[in-house]
C-alpha positions in Angstrom: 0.0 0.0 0.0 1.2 3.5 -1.1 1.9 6.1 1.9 -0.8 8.5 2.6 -0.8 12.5 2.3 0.0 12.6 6.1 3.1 10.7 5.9 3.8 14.1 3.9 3.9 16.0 7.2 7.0 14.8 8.1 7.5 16.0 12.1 5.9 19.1 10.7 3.0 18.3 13.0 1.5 21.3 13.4 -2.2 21.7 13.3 -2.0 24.0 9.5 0.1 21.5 8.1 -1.7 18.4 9.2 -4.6 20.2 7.6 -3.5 20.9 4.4 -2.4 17.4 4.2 -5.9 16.2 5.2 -7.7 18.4 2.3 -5.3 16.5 -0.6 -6.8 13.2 -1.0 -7.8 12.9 -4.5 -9.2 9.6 -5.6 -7.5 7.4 -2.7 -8.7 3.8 -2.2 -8.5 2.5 1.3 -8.8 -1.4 2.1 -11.7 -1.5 4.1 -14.2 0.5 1.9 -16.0 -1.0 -1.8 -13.3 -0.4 -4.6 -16.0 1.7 -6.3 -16.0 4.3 -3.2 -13.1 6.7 -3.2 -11.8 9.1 -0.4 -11.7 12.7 -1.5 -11.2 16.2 0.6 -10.3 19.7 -0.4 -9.7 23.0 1.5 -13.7 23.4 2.0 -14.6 20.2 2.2 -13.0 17.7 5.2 -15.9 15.0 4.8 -13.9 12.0 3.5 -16.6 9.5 2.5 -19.4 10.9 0.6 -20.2 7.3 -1.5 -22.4 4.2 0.5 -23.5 1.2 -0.9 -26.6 -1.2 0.7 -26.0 -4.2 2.1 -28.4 -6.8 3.7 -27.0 -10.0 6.4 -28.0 -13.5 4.8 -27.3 -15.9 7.8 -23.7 -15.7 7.5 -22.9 -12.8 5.5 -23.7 -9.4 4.6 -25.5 -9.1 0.3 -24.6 -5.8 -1.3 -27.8 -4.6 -3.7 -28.3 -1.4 -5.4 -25.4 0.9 -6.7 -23.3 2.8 -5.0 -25.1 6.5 -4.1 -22.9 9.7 -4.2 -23.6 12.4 -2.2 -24.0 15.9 -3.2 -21.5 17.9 -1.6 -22.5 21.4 -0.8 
């Protein structure tokens, strides 16, 4: 797996920094969320996850249905 932005901050670890290392994800996959649901942030927007999927438990599992919904960010 490929570093994060906030490995970027070095010992800089000041609040500014850490912040405008948080607002740089573009497009980044994480292992425990759906491949088709993507982490993004910018300088306005800090809300990470703006993609679910539904999912139902059959017995033993969980059943994903539907397609992935995108929120609107405002």
């Amino acid at each position: 797996m490929r570093p994060t932005r906030l490995f970027k901050c070095g010992d800089d670890l000041v609040r500014e920094n850490v912040m405008k290392q948080a607002a740089g994800f573009h497009g980044l996959q994480l292992p425990l969320v759906l491949p088709a649901i993507t982490v993004n942030t910018g300088t306005a927007d800090y809300y990470p996850l703006q993609a679910v999927q539904l999912s139902r438990f059959k017995g033993e599992s969980w059943d994903l249905f539907g397609e992935v919904m995108h929120a609107e960010s405002s």
